[in-house]
N, C-alpha and C positions, 0 to 999 in steps of 0.2 A: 333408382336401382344402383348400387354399390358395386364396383368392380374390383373383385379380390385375387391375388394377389400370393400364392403358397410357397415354400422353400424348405428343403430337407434341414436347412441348420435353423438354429433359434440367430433371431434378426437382434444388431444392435438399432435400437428403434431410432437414437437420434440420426442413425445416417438415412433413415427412409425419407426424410425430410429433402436433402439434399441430392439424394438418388433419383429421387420421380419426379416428372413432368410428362404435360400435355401441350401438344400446339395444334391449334390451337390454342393459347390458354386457355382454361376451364378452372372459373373459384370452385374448392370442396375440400373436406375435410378427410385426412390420412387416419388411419387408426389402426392399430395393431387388434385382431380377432378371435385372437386362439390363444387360451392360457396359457400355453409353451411358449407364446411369439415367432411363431416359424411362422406368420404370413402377414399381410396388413392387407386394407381394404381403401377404398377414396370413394367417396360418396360425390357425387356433382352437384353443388349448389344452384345450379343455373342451367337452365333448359340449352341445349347443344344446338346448335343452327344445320337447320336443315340443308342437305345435301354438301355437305361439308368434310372434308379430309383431317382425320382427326391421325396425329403422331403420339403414343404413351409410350415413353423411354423410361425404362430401370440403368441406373448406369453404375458400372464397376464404383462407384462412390457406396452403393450397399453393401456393407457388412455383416459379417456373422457376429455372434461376442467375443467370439474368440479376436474378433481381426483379419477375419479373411475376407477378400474383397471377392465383389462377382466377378466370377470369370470371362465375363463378356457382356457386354448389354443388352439388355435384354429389347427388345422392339418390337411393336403391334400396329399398323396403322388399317385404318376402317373407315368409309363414309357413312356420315348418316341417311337414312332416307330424304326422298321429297316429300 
């Protein structure tokens, strides 16, 4: 399951690279999903560990095209099941 990711501007795609993390780490793959680029998506390569605190940061390091950073970071954090 792919966790996406949406934004009112069109995204500069190289800073989504740099913008997002998970910590735990988590391998998977970023992808921009919408022919405008105003969202991207991250697919998890690797089954997540059960009962565990997972942190997904967006950080002011994402861009619009124009060059506008995010205005604050964005933060989610979730356990998984047992």
């Amino acid at each position: 399951m792919s966790w996406n990711y949406q934004f009112t501007a069109t995204l500069d795609n190289a800073s989504i690279v740099d913008a997002f993390s998970v910590q735990p780490s988590v391998y998977g793959i970023l992808s921009s999903y919408d022919y405008e680029e105003h969202g991207f998506s991250f697919l998890p390569q690797e089954t997540l560990v059960s009962n565990t605190i997972y942190t997904v940061t967006i950080s002011t390091s994402l861009k619009s095209n124009g060059g506008t950073p995010l205005s604050v970071p964005y933060v989610i954090t979730f356990r998984t099941e047992e």
